[in-house]
C-alpha positions as CSV (number, residue, x, y, z in Angstrom):
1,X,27.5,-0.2,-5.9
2,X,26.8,-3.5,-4.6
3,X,23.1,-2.7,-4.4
4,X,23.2,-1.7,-8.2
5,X,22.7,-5.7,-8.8
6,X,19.7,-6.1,-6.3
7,X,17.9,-3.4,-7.7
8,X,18.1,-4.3,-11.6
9,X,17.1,-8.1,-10.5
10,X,14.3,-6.8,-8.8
11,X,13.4,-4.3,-12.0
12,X,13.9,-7.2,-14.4
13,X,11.6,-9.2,-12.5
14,X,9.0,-6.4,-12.5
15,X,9.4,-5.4,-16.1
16,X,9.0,-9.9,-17.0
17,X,6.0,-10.0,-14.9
18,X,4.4,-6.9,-16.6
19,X,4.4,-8.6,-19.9
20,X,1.7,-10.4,-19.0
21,X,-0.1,-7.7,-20.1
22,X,1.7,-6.3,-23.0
23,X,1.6,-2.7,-22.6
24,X,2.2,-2.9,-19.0
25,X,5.6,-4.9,-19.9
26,X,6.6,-2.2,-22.5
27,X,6.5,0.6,-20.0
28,X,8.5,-1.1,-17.6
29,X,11.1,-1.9,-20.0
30,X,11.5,2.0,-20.7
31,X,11.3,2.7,-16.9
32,X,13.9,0.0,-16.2
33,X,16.2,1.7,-19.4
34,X,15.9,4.8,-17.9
35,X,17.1,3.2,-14.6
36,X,20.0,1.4,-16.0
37,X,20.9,4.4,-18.2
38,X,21.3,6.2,-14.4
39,X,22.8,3.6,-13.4
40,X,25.5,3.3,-15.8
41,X,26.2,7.0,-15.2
42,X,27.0,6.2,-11.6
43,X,29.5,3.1,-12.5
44,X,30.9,6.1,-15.0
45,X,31.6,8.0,-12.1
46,X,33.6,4.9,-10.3
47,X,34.7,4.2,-13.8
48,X,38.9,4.1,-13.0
49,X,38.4,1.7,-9.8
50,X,36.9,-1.3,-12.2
51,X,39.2,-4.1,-13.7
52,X,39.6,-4.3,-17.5
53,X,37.1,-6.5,-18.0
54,X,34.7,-4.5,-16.5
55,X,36.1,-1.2,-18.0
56,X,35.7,-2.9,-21.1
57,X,31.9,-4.2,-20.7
58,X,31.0,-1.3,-19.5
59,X,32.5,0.6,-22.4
60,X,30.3,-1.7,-24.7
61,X,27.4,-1.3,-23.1
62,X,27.6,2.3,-23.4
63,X,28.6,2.5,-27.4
64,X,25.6,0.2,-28.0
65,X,23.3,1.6,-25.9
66,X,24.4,5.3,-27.4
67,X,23.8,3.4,-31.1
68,X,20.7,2.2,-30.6
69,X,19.1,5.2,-29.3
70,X,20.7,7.5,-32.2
71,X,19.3,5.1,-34.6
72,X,16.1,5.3,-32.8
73,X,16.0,8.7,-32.5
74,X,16.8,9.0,-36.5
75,X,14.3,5.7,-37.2
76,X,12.0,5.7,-35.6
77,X,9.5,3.7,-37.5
78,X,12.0,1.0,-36.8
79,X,11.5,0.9,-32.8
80,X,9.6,-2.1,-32.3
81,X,11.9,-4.0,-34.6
82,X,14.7,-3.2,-33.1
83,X,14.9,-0.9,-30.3
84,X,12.4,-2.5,-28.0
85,X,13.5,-6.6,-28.8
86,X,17.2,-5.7,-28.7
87,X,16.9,-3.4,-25.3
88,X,15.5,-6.4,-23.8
89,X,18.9,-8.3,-24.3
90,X,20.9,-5.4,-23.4
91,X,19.2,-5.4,-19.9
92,X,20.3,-8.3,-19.2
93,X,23.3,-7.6,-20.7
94,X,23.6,-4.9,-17.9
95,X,22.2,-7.3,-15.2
96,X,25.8,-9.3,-15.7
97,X,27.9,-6.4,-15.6
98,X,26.0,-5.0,-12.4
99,X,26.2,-8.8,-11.2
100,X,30.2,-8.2,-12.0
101,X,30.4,-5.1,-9.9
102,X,28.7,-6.9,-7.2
103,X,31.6,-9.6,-6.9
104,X,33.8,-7.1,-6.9
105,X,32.6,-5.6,-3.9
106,X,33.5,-1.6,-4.5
């Protein structure tokens, strides 16, 4: 788990430095999703050994994550002005929850 937070810096990195070029930078970011969405699945797993807090923000990412990709899915004309801008924040979003874990040392 505490490798969860190397790995996601090191994607975020990639994904920033592929927006250079544009299209480059939009693939990463739905590589690194599909990463975090895996991840998240495996912090599910260790779900009852987190604190509150962490239960919590994990709980959020999860029913926002699981909104936006309905409303993509049932939008999606919509997905560059919302999806793509908005799953930008919730990587990062992520990044501090994995950065969480990390300190917590499970």
């Amino acid at each position: 788990m505490k490798n969860l937070y190397r790995y996601n810096v090191t994607g975020i990195i990639i994904t920033l430095l592929l927006y250079i070029t544009l299209w480059g930078g939009i693939l990463a970011q739905v590589l690194l999703g599909g990463f975090q969405l895996i991840c998240f699945m495996v912090i599910c797993v260790y779900f009852s050994k987190l604190t509150n807090t962490l239960k919590n923000h994990v709980t959020v990412y999860g029913l926002v994550t699981f909104l936006l990709i309905v409303i993509t899915v049932k939008f999606p004309d919509i997905f560059f002005r919302v999806f793509w801008p908005f799953s930008g924040v919730l990587a990062f979003y992520f990044l501090y929850i994995t950065y969480q874990l990390k300190k917590l040392q499970l």
